[in-house]
VOTI-152208 format. One record per residue (C-alpha): residue in one letter; x, y, z. Coordinates in steps of 0.001 Angstrom, whole numbers, plus 524288, in hexadecimal, padded with zeros to 5 digits. Layout:
N
AXYZ ...
This chain:
111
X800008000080000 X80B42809F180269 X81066806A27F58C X80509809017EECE X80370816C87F60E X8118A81A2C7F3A0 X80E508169D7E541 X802CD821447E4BF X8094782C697EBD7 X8153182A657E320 X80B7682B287D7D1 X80468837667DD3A X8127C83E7A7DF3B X816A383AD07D119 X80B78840717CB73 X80D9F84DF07D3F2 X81A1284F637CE0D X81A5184A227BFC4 X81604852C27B6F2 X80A8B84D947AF13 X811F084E987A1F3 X81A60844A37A677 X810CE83BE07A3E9 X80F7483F2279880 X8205F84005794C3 X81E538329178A9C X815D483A667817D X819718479378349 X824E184A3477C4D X821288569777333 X82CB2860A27767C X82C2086D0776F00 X8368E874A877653 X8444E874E976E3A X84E51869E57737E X85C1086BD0778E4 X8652B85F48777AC X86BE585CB178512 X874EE8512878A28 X86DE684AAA7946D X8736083F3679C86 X86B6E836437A392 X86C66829CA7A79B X86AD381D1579F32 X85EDE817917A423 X85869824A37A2CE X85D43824B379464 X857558175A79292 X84A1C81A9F79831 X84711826FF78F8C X84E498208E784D4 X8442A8147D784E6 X83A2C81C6878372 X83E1D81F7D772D2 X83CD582C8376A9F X839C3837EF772AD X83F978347177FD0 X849A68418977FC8 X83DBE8499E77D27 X8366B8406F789A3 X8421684356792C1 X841A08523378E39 X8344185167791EF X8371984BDA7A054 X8409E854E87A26C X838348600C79E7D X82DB585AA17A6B3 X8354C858C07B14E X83BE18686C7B142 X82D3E86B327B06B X828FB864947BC4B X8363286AFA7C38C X831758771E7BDA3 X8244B876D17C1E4 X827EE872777CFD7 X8309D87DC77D1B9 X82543887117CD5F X81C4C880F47D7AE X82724883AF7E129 X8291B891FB7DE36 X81A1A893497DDBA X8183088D1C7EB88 X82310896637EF99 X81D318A26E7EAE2 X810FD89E1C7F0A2 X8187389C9C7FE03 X81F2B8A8D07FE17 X812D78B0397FABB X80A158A7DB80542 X814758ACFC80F2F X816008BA5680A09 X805518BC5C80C65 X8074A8B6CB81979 X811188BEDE81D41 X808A78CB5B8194B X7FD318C50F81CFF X7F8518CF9D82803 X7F7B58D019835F5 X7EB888CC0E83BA4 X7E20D8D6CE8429A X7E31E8CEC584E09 X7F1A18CEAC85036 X7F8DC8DC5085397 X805358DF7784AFC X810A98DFC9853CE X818818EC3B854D9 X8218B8EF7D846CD X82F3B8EEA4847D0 X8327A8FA8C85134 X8262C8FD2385826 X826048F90F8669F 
């Protein structure tokens, strides 16, 4: 039974975090930005996987790459939007003004 429970939240966290167009990545190839050749090493097993896959796997691993600066991408801008929302939640409660019922203190040099 905890197998089987591990199995479904590991499930539910994959599909939080991988984009829905990697689902897709098989057929969903079309690339219409220009190409820049580059030397890439990886290892040989990697090779052999994308290799086995025939005509079009360079264009599937530009794709998972793209997808994959996408998702880093889109996790930073939900960081620096749940920042800003932070520092402006703190910046209303720190003007946020005194209650009638509590007296203000005496200002810096009034006794």
């Amino acid at each position: 039974m905890q197998l089987a429970r591990l199995d479904d939240e590991l499930a539910e966290g994959v599909r939080e975090v991988i984009p829905q167009a990697w689902h897709r990545l098989e057929h969903d190839i079309d690339v219409e930005e220009p190409k820049v050749k580059i030397t890439l090493r990886v290892d040989r097993s990697v090779a052999k996987f994308y290799r086995a896959w025939g005509n079009g796997y360079q264009a599937r691993i530009n794709r998972i790459l793209a997808t994959y600066a996408q998702a880093r991408i889109a996790e930073f801008l939900k960081l620096e939007a749940d920042f800003h929302a932070y520092v402006q939640l703190s910046m209303d409660k720190y003007n946020d003004p005194v209650p009638d019922d509590i007296e203000e203190g005496p200002r810096e040099g009034e006794f």
